[in-house]
N, C-alpha and C positions, 0 to 999 in steps of 0.2 A: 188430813188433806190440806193443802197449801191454801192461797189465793188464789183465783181466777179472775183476769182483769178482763172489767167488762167498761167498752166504751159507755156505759151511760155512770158509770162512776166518775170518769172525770167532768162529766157535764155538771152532773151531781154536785161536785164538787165544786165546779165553777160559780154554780146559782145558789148555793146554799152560804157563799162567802159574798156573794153579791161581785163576782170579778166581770169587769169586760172581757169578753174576750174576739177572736176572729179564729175561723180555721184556714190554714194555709199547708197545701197537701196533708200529710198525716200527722201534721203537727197542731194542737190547738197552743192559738199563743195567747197569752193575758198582757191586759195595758199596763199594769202593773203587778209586778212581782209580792206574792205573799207571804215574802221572809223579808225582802229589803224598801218593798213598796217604791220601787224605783227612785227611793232618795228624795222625794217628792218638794220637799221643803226648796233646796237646793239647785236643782234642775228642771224644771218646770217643763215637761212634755219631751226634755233631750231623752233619757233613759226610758222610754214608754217601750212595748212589747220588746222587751228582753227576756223576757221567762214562759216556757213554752213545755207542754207536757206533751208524749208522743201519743198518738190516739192506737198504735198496734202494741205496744209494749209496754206503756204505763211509765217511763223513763221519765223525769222532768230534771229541768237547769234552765239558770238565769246569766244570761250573759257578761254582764258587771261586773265589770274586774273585784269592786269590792266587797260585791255580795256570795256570787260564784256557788249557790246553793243546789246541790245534785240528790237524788236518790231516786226513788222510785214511789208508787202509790200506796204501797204501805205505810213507808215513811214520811211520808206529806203532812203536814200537820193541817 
């Protein structure tokens, strides 16, 4: 049997990484992305909540032209 994605996995996920984050409709979004960390060094607050995991389907992506990271909860690191 597959995965069954349950919303307190992404929450899980959020607190266990230590991410900001906000809910905005069925998306929760993070302050910073956990593949590119919104470049942080460089842009200081420009690239904030770019990277967003869907709370019905587990889908996540980061806005960032040049981060641009997609997959799903499985694949989440």
């Amino acid at each position: 049997m597959g995965y069954k994605l349950k919303q307190s996995d992404i929450f899980d996920f959020a607190s266990k990484y230590n991410h900001e984050t906000r809910q905005k409709g069925d998306e929760l979004e993070f302050k910073l992305c956990p593949y590119c960390h919104g470049d942080s060094r460089k842009s200081k607050g420009k690239d904030e909540w770019t990277f967003s995991i869907n709370l019905k389907n587990g889908r996540f992506n980061c806005l960032r032209g040049s981060c641009g990271a997609k997959g799903n909860m499985i694949t989440l690191h």
